[in-house]
mmCIF file as Biopython writes it, N, C-alpha, C and O atoms, coordinates in Angstrom:
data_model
#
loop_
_atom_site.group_PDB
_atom_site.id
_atom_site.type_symbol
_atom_site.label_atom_id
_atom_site.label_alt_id
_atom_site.label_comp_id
_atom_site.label_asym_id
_atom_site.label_entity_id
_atom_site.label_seq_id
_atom_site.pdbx_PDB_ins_code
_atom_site.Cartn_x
_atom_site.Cartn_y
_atom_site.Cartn_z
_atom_site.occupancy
_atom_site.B_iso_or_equiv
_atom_site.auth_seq_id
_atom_site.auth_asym_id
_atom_site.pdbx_PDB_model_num
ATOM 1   N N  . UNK A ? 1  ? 169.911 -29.674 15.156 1.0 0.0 1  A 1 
ATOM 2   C CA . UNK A ? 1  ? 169.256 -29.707 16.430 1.0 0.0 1  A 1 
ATOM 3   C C  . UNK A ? 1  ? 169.551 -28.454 17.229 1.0 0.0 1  A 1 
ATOM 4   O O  . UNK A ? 1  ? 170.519 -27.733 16.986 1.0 0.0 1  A 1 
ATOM 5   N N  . UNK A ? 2  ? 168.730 -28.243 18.130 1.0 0.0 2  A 1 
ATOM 6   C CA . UNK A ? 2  ? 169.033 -27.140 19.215 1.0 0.0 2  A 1 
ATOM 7   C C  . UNK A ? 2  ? 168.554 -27.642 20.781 1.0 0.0 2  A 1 
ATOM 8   O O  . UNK A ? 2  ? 167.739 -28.490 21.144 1.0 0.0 2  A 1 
ATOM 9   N N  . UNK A ? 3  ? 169.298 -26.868 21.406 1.0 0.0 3  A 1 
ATOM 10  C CA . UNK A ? 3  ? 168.818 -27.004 22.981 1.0 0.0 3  A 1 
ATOM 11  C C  . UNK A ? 3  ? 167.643 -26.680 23.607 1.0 0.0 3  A 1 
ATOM 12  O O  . UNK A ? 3  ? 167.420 -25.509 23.915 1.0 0.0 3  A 1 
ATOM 13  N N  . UNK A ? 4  ? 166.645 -27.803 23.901 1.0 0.0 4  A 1 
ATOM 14  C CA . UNK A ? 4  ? 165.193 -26.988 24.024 1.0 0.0 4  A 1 
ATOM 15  C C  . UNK A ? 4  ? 165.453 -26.503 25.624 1.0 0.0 4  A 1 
ATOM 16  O O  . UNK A ? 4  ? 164.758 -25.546 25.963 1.0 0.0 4  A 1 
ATOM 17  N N  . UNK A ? 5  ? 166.314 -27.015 26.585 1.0 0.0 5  A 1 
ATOM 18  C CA . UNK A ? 5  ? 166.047 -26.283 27.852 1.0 0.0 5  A 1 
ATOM 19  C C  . UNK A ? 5  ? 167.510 -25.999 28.686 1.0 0.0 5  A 1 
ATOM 20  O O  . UNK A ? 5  ? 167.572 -26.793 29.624 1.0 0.0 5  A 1 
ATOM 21  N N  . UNK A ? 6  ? 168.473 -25.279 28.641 1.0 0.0 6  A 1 
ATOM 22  C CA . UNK A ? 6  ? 169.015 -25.171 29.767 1.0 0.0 6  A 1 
ATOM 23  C C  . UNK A ? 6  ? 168.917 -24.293 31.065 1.0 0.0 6  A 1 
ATOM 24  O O  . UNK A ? 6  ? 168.464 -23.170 31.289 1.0 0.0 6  A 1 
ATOM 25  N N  . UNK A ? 7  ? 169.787 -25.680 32.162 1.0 0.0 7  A 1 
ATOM 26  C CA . UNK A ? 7  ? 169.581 -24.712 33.448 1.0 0.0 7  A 1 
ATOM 27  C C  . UNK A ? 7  ? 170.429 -24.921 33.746 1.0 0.0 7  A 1 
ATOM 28  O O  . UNK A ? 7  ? 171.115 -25.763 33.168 1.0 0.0 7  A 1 
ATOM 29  N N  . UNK A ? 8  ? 170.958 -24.064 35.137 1.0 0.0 8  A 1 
ATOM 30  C CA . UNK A ? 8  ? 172.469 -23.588 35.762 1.0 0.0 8  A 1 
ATOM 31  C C  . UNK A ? 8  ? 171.701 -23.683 37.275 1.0 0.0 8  A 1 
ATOM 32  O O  . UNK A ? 8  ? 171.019 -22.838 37.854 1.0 0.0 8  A 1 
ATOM 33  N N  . UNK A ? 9  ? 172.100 -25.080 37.683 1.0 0.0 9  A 1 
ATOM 34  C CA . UNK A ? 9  ? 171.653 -25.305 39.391 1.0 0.0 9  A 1 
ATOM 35  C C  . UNK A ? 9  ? 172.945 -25.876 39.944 1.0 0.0 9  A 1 
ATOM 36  O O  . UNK A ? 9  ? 173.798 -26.632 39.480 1.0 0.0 9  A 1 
ATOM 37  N N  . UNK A ? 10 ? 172.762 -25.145 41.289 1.0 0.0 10 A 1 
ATOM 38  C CA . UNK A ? 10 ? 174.183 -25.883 42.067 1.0 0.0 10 A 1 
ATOM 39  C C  . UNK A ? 10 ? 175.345 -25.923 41.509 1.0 0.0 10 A 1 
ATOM 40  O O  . UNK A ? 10 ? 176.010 -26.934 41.734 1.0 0.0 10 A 1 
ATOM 41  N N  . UNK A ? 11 ? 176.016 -24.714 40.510 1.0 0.0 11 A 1 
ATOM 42  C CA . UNK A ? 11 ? 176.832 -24.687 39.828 1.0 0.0 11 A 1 
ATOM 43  C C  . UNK A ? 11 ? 176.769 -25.597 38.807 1.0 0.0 11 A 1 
ATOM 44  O O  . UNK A ? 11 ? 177.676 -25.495 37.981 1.0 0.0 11 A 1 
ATOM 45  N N  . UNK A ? 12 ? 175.835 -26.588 38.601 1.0 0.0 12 A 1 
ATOM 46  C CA . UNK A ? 12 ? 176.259 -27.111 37.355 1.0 0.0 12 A 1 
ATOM 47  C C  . UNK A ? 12 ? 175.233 -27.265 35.753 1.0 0.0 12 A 1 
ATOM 48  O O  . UNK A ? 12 ? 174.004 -27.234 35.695 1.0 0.0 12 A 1 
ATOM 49  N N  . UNK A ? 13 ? 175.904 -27.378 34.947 1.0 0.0 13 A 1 
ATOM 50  C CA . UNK A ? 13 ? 174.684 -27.302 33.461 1.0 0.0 13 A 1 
ATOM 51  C C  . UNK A ? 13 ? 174.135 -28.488 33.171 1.0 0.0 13 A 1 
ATOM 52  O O  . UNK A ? 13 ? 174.701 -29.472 32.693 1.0 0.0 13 A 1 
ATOM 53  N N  . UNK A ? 14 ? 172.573 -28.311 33.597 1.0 0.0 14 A 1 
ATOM 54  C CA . UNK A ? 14 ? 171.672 -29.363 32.544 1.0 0.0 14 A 1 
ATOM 55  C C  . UNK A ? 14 ? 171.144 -29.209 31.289 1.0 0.0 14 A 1 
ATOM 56  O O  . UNK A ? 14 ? 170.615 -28.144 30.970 1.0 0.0 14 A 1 
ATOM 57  N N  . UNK A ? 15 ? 171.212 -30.044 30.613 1.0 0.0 15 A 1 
ATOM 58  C CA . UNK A ? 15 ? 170.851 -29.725 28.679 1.0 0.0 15 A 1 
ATOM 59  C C  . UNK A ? 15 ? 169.865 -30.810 29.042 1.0 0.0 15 A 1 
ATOM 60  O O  . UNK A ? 15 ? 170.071 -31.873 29.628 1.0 0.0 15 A 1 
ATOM 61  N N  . UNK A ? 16 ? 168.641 -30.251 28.514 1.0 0.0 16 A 1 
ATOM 62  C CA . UNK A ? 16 ? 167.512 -31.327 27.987 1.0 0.0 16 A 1 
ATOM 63  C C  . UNK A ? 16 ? 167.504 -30.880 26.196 1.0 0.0 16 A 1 
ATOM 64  O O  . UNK A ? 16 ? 167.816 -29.981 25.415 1.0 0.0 16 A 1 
ATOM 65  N N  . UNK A ? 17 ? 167.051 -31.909 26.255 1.0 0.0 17 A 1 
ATOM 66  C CA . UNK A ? 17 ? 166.824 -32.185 24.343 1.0 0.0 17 A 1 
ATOM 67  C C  . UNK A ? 17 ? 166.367 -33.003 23.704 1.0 0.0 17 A 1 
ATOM 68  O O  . UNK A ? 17 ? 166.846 -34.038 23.241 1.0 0.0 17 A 1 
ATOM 69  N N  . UNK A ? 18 ? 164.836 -32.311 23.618 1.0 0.0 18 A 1 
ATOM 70  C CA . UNK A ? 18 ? 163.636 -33.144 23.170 1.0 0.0 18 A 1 
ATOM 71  C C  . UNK A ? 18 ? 163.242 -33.622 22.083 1.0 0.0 18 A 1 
ATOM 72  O O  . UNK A ? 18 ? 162.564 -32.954 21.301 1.0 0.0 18 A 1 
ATOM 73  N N  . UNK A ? 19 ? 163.536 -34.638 21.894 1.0 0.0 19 A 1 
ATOM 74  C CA . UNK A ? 19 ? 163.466 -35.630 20.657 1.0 0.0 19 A 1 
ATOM 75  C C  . UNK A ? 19 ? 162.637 -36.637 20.480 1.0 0.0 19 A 1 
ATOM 76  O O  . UNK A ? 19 ? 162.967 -37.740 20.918 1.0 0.0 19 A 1 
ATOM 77  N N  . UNK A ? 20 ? 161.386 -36.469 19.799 1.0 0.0 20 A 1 
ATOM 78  C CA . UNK A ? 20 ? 160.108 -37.395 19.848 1.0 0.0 20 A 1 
ATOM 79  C C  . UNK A ? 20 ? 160.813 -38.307 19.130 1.0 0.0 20 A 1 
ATOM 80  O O  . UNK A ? 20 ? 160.171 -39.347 19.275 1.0 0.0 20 A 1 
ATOM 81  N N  . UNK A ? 21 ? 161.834 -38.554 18.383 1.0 0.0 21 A 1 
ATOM 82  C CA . UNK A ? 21 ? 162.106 -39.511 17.212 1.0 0.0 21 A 1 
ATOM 83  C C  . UNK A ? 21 ? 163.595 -40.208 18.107 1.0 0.0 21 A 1 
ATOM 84  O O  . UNK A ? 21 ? 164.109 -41.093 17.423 1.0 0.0 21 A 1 
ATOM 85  N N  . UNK A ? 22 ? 164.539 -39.903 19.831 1.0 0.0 22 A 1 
ATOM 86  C CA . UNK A ? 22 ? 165.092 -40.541 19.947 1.0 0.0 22 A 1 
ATOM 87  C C  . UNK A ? 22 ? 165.008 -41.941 19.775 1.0 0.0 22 A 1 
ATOM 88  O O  . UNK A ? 22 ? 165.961 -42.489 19.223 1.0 0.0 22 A 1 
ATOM 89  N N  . UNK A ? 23 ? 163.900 -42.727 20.201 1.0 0.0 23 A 1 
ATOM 90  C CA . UNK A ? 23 ? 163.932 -43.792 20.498 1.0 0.0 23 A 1 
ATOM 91  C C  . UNK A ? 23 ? 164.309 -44.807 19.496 1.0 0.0 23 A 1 
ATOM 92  O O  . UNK A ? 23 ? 164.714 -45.910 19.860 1.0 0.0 23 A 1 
ATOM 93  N N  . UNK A ? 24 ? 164.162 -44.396 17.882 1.0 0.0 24 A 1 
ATOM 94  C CA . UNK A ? 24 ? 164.533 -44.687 16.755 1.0 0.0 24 A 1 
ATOM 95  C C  . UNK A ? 24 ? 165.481 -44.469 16.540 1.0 0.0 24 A 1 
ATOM 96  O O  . UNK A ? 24 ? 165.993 -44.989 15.548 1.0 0.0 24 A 1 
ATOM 97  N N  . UNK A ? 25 ? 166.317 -43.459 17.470 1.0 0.0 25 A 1 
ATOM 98  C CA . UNK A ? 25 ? 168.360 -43.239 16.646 1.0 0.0 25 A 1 
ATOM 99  C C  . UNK A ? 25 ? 168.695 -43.944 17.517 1.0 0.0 25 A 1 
ATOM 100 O O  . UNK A ? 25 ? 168.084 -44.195 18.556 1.0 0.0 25 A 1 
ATOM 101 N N  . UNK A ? 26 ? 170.123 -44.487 17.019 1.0 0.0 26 A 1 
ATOM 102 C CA . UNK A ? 26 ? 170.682 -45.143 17.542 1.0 0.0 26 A 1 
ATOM 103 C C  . UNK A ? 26 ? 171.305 -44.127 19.360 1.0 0.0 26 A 1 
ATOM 104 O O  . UNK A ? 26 ? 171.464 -42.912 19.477 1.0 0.0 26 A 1 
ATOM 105 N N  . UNK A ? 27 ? 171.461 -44.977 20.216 1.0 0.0 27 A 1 
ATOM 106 C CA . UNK A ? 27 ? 171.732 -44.378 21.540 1.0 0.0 27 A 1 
ATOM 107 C C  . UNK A ? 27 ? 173.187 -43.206 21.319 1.0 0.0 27 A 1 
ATOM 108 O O  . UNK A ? 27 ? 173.264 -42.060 21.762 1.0 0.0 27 A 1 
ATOM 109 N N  . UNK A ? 28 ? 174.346 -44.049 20.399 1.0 0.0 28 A 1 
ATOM 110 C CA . UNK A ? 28 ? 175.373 -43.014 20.207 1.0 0.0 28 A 1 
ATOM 111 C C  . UNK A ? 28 ? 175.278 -41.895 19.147 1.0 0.0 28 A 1 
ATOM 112 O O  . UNK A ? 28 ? 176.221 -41.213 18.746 1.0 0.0 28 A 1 
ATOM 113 N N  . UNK A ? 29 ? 174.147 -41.824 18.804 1.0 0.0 29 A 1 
ATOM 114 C CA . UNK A ? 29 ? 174.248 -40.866 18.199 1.0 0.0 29 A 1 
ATOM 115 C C  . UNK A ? 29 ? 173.377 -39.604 18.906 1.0 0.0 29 A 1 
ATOM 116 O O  . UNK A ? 29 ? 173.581 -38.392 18.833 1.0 0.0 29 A 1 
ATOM 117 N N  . UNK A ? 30 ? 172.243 -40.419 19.675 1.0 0.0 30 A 1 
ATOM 118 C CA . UNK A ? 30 ? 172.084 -39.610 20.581 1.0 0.0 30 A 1 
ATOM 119 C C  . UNK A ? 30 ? 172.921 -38.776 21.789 1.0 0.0 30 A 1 
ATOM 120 O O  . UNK A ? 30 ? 172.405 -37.736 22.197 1.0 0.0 30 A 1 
ATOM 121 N N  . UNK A ? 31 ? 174.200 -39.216 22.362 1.0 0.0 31 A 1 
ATOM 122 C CA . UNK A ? 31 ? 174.822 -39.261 22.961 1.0 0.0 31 A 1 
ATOM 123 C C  . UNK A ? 31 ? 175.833 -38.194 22.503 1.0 0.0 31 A 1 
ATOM 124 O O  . UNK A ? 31 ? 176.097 -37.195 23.172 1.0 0.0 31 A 1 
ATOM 125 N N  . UNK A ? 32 ? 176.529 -38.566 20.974 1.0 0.0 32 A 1 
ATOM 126 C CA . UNK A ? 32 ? 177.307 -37.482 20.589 1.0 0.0 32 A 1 
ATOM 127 C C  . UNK A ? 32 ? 176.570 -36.091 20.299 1.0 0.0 32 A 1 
ATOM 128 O O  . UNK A ? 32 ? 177.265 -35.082 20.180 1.0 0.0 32 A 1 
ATOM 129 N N  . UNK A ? 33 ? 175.234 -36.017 20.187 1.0 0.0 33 A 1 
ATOM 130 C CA . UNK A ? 33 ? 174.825 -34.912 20.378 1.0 0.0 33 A 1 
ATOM 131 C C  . UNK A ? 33 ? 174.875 -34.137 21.464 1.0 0.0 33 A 1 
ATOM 132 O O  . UNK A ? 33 ? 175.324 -32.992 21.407 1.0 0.0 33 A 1 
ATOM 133 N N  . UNK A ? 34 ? 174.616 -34.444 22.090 1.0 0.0 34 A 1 
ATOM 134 C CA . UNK A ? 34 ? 174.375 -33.995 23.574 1.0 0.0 34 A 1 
ATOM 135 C C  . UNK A ? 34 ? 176.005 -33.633 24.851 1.0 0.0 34 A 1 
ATOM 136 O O  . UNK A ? 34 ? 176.075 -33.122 25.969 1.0 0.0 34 A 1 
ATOM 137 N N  . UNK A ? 35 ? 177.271 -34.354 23.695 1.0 0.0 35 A 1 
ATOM 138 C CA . UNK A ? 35 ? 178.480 -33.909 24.107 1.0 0.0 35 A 1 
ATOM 139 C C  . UNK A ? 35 ? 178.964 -33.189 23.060 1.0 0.0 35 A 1 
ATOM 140 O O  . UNK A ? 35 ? 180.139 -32.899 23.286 1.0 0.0 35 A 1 
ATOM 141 N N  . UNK A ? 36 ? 178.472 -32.653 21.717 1.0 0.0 36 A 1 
ATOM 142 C CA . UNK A ? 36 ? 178.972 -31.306 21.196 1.0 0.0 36 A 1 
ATOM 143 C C  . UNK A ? 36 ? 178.066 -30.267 21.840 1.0 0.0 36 A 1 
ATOM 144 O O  . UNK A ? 36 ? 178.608 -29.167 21.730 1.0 0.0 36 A 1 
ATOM 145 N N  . UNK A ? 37 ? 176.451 -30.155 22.712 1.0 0.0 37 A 1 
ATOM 146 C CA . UNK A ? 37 ? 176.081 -29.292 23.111 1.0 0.0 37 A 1 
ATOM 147 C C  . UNK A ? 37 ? 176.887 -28.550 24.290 1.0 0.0 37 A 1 
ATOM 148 O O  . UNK A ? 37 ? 177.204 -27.384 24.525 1.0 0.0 37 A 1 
ATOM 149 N N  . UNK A ? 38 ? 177.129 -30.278 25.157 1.0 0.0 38 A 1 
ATOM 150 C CA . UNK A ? 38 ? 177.825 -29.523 26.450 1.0 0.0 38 A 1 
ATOM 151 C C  . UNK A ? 38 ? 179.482 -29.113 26.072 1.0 0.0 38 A 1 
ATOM 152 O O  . UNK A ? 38 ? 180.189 -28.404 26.788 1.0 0.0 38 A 1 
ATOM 153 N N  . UNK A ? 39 ? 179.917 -29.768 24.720 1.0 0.0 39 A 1 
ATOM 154 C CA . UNK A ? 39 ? 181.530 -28.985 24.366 1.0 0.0 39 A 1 
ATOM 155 C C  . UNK A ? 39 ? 181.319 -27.828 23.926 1.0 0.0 39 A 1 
ATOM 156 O O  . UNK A ? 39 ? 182.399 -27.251 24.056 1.0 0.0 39 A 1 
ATOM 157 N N  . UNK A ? 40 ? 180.237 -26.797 23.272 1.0 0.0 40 A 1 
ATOM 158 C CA . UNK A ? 40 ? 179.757 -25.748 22.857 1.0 0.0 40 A 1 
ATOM 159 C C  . UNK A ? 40 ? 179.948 -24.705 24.189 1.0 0.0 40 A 1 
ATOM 160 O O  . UNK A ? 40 ? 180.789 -23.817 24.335 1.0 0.0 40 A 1 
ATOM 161 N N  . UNK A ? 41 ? 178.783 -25.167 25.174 1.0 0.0 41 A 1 
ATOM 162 C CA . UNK A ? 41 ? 178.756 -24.350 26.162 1.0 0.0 41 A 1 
ATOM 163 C C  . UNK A ? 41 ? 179.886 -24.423 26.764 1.0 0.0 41 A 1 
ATOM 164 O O  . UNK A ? 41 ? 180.109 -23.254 27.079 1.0 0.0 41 A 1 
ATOM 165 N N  . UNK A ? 42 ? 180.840 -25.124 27.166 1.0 0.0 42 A 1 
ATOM 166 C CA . UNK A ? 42 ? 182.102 -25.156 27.705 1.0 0.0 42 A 1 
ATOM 167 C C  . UNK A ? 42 ? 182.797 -23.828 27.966 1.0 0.0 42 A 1 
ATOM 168 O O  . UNK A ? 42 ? 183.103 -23.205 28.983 1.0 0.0 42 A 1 
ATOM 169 N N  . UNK A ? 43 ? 182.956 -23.594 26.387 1.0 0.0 43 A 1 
ATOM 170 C CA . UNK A ? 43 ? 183.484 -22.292 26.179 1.0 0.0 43 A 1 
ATOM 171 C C  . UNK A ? 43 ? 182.918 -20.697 26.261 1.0 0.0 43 A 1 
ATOM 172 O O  . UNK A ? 43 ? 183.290 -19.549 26.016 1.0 0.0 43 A 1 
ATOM 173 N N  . UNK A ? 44 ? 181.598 -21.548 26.852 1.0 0.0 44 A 1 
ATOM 174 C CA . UNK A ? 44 ? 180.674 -20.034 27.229 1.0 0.0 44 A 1 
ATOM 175 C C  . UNK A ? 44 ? 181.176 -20.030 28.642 1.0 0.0 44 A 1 
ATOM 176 O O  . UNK A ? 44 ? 181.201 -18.852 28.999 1.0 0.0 44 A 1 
ATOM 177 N N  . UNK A ? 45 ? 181.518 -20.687 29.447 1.0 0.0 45 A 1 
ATOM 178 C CA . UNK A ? 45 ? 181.504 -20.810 30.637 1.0 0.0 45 A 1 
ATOM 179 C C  . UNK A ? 45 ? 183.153 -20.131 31.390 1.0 0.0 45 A 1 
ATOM 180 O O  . UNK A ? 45 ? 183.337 -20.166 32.607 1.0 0.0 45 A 1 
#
């Protein structure tokens, strides 16, 4: 997977990540995605 949109408002990071097929994964797996994106950027920051 990749990050289809980030933004940097009000000091803080939003990750969108567009997935026509979430609704079929399970919610935690959706979920652990989306906290190795924001543990990734962490270290950009």
């Amino acid at each position: 997977g990749h990050i289809d949109i980030l933004q940097v408002r009000l000091s803080k990071i939003f990750i969108l990540d567009f997935n026509p097929e979430a609704s079929k994964e399970n919610e935690n797996n959706v979920s652990s995605q989306l906290y190795w994106y924001a543990l990734g950027l962490s270290f950009r920051t």
